[in-house]
MARDOVO-792950 format. One record per residue: residue in one letter; x, y, z of N, C-alpha, C in turn. Coordinates in steps of 0.05 Angstrom, whole numbers, plus 32768, in hexadecimal, padded with zeros to 4 digits. Layout:
BEGIN
SITE   res    nc1    nc2    nc3   cac1   cac2   cac3    cc1    cc2    cc3
SITE     A      X      Y      Z      X      Y      Z      X      Y      Z
...
This chain:
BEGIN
SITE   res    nc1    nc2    nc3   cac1   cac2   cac3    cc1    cc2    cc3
SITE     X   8011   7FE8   8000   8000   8000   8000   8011   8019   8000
SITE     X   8021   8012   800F   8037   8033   8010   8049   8035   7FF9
SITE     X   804D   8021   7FE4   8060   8027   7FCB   804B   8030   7FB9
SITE     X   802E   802B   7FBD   8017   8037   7FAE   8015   8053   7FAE
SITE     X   8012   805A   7FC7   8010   8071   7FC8   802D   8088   7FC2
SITE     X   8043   807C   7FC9   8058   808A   7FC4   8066   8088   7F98
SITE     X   8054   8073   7F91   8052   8072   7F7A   8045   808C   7F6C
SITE     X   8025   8089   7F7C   8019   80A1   7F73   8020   80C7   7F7A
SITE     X   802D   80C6   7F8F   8035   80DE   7F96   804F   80E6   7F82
SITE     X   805F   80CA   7F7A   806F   80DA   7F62   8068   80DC   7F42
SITE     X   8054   80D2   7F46   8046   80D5   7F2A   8041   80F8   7F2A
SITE     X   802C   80F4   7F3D   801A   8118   7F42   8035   8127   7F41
SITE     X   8047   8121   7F48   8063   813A   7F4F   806D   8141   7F31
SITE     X   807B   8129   7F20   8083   8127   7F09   806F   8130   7F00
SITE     X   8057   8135   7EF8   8044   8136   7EE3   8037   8153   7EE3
SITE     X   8041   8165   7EFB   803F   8181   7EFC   8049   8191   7EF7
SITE     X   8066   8191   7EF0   807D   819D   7ED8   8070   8192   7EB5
SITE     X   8063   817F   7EB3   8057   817F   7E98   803A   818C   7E92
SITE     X   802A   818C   7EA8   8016   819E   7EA2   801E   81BB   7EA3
SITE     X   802C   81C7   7EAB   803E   81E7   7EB4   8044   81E9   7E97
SITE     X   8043   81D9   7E82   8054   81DD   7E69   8043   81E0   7E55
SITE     X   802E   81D4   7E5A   801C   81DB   7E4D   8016   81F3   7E36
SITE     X   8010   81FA   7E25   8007   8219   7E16   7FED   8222   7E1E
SITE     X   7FEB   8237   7E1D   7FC4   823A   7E1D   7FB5   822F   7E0E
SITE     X   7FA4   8234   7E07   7F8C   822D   7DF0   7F8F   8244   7DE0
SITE     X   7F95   8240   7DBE   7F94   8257   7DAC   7F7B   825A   7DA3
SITE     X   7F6E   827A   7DA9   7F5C   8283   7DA0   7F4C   827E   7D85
SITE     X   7F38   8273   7D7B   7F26   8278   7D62   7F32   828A   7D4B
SITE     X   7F36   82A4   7D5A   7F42   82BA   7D43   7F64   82C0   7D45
SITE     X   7F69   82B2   7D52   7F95   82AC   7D54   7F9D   8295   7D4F
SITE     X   7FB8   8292   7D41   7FCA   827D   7D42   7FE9   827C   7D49
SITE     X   7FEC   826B   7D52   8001   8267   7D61   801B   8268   7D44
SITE     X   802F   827C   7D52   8046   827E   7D3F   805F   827B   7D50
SITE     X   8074   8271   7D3B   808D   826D   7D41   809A   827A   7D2D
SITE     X   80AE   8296   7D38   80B9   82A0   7D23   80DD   82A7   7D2C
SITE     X   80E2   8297   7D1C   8101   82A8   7D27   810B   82BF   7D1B
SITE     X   811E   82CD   7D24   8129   82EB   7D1D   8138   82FA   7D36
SITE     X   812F   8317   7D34   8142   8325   7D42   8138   8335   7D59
SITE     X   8135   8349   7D6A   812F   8363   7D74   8137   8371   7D76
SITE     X   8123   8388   7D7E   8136   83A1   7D86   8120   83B7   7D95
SITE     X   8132   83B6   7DAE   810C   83BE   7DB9   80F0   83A8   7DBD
SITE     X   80D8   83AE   7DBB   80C8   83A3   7DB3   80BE   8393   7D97
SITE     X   80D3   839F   7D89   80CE   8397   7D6C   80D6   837B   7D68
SITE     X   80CF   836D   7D58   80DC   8357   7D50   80DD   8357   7D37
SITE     X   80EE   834E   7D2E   80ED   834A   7D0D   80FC   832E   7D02
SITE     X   80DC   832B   7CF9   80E9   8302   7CF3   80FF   8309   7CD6
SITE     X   8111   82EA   7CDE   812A   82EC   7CCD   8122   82CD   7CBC
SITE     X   813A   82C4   7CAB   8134   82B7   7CA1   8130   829E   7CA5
SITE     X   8122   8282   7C9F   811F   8271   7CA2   812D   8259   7C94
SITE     X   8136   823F   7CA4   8147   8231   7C9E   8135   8217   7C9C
SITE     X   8145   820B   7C89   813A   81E8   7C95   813C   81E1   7CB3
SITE     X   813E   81E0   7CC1   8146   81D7   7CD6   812E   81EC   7CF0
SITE     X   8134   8202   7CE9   8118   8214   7CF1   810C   8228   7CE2
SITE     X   80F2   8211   7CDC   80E2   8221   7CC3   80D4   8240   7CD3
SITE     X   80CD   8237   7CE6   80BC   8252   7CF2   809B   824F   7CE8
SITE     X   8092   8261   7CE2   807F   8262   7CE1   807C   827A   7CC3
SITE     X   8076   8266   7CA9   8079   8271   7C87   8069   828A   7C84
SITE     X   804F   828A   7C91   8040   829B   7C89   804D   82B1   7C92
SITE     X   8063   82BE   7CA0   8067   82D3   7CA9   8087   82DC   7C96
SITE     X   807F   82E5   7C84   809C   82ED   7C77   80AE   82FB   7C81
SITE     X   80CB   82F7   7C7E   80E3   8302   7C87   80E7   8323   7C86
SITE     X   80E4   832D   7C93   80ED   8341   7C9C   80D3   8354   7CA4
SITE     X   80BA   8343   7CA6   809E   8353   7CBB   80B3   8354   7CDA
SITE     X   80A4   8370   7CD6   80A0   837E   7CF8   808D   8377   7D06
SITE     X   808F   836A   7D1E   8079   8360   7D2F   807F   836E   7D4B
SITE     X   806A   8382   7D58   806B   8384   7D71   8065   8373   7D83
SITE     X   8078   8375   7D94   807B   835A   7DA8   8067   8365   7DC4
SITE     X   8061   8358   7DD3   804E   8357   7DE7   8046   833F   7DF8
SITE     X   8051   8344   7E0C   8060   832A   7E23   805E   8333   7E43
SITE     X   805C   8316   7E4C   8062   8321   7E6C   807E   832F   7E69
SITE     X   8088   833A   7E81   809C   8349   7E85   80B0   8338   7E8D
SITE     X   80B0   832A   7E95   80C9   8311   7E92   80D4   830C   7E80
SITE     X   80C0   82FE   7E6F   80C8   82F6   7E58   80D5   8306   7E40
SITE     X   80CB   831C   7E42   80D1   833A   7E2D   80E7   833F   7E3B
SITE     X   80E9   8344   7E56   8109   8351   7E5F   811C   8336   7E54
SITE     X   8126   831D   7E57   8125   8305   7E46   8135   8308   7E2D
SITE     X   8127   8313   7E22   8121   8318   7E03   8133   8331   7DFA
SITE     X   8132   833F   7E0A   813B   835D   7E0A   815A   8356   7E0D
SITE     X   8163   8341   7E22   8180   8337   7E25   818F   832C   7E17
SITE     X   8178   8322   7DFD   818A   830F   7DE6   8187   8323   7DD4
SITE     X   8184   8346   7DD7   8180   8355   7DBF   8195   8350   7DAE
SITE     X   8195   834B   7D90   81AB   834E   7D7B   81B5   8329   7D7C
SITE     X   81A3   8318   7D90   81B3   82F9   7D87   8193   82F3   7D7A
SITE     X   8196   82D8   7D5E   817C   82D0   7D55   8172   82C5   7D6B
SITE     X   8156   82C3   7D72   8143   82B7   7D7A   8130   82B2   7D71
SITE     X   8113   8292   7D75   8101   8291   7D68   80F3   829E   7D7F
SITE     X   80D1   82A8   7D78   80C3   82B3   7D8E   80AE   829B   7D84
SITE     X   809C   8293   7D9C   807F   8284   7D9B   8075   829D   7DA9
SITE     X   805F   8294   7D97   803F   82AB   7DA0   8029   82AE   7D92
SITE     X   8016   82BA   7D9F   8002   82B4   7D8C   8004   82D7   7D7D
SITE     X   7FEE   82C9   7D62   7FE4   82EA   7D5D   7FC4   82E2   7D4A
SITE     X   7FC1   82FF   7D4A   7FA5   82F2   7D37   7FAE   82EE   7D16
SITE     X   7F93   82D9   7D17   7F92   82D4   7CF9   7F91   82EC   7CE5
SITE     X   7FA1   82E2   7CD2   7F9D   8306   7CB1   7FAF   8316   7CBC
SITE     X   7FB6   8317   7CD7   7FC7   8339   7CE0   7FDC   833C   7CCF
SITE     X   7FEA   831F   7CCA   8005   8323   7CB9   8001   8326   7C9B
SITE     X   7FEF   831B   7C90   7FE8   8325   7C70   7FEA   833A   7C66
SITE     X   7FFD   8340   7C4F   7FFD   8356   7C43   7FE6   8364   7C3F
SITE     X   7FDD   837E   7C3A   7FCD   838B   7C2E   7FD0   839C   7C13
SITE     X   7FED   838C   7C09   7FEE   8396   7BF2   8000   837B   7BE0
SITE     X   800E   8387   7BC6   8017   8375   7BBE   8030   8374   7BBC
SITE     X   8039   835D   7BC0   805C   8357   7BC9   8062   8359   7BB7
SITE     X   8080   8367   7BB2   808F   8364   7B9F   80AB   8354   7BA1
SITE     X   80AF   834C   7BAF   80C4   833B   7BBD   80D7   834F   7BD0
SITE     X   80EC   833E   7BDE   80F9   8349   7BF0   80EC   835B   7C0F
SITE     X   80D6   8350   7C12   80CC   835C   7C24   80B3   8377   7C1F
SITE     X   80BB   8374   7C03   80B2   8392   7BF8   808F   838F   7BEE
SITE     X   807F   83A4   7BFA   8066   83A6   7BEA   8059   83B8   7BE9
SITE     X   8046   83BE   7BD0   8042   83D9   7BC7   8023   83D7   7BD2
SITE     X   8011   83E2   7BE2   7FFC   83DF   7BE4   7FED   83F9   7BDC
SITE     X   7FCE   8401   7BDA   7FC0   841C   7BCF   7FC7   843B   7BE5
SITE     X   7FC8   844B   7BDA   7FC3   8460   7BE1   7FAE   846A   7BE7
SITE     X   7FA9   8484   7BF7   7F8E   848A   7BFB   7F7C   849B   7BE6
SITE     X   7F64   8498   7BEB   7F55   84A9   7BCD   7F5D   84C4   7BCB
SITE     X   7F53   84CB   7BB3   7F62   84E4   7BAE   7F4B   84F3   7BC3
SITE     X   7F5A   850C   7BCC   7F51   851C   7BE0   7F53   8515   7BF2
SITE     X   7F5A   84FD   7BF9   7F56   84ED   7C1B   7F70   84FD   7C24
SITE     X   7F77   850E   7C3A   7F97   850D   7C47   7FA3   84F9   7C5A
SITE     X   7F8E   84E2   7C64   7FA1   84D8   7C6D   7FB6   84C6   7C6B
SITE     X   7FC6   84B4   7C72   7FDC   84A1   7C68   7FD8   848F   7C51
SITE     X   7FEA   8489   7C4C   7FE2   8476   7C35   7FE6   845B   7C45
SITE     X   7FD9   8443   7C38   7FDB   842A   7C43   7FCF   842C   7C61
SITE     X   7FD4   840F   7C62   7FCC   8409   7C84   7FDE   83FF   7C88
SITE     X   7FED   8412   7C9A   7FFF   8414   7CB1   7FFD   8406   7CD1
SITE     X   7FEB   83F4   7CCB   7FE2   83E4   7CE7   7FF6   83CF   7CF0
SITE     X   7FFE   83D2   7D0B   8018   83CD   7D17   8007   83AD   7D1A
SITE     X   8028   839B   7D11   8019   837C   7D18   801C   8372   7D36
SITE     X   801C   8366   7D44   8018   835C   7D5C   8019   8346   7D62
SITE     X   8027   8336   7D73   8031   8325   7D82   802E   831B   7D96
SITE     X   8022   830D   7DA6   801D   8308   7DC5   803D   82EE   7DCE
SITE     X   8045   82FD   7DD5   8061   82E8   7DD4   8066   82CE   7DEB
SITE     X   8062   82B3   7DE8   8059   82AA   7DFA   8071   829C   7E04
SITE     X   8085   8294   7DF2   80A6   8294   7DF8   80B9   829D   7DE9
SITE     X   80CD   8294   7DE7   80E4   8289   7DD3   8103   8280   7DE1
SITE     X   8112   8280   7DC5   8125   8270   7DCA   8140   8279   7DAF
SITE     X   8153   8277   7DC0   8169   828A   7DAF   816F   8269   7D9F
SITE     X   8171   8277   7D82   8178   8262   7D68   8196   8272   7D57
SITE     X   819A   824F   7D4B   81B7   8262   7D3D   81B7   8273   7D2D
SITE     X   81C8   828C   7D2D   81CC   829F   7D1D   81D0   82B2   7D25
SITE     X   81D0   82C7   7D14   81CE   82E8   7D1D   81BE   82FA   7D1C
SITE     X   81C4   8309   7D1C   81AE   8328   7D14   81C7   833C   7D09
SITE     X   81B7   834A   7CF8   81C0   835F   7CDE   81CB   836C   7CF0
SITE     X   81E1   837C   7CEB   81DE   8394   7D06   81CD   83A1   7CF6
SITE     X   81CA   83BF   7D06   81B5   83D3   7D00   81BD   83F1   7D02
């Protein structure tokens, strides 16, 4: 009876560092991304992708993503400024889609505003990140 119960008390012990690891549940309108690249500040800017770590395709090389994190983890982050790291996190679905058309290299031309309109051209809507970890990967960052 007592190797039973001391069986079960190390089960429950071991098995609570694996639920702690768990992810949340991703939202209906978010998906979970893996992007490696660089920072600077809050910014992140995914870099390029390797065989070895694809990341996450839909987000092309050299988007700006504002980061947004507990404060641990961002101060963290802020320590490996200028070494590659991938980030996990969620964001919403479409945020990262162009709204115009790529011309390669990062580059895309999207509409202007109507004639008479003064304000900006394009949508200038900052993308967003909920950063739920990461992890320094090989490589560098550009200087700047």
């Amino acid at each position: 009876m007592r190797t039973t119960a001391v069986i079960i008390v190390a089960v429950a012990v071991l098995s609570g560092p694996l639920v702690a690891q768990e992810n949340k549940p991703v939202p209906k309108d978010s998906v979970r991304v893996f992007v490696p690249g660089c920072t600077k500040g809050f910014i992140f800017t995914a870099g390029p992708r390797t065989q070895d770590q694809p990341g996450s395709a839909e987000i092309p090389e050299g988007t700006h993503l504002r980061m947004n994190g507990p404060k641990k983890v961002m101060a963290e982050i802020k320590a490996h400024e200028g070494s590659m790291i991938e980030i996990t996190g969620l964001m919403r679905k479409g945020q990262y889609k162009p709204g115009g058309v790529g011309i390669g290299g990062g580059v895309q031309i999207s509409p202007g505003p109507a004639p008479g309109n003064s304000s900006l051209p394009g949508n200038f809507s900052q993308i967003l990140i909920d950063v739920e970890g990461w992890r320094q990967v090989v490589g560098g960052c550009p200087p700047r």
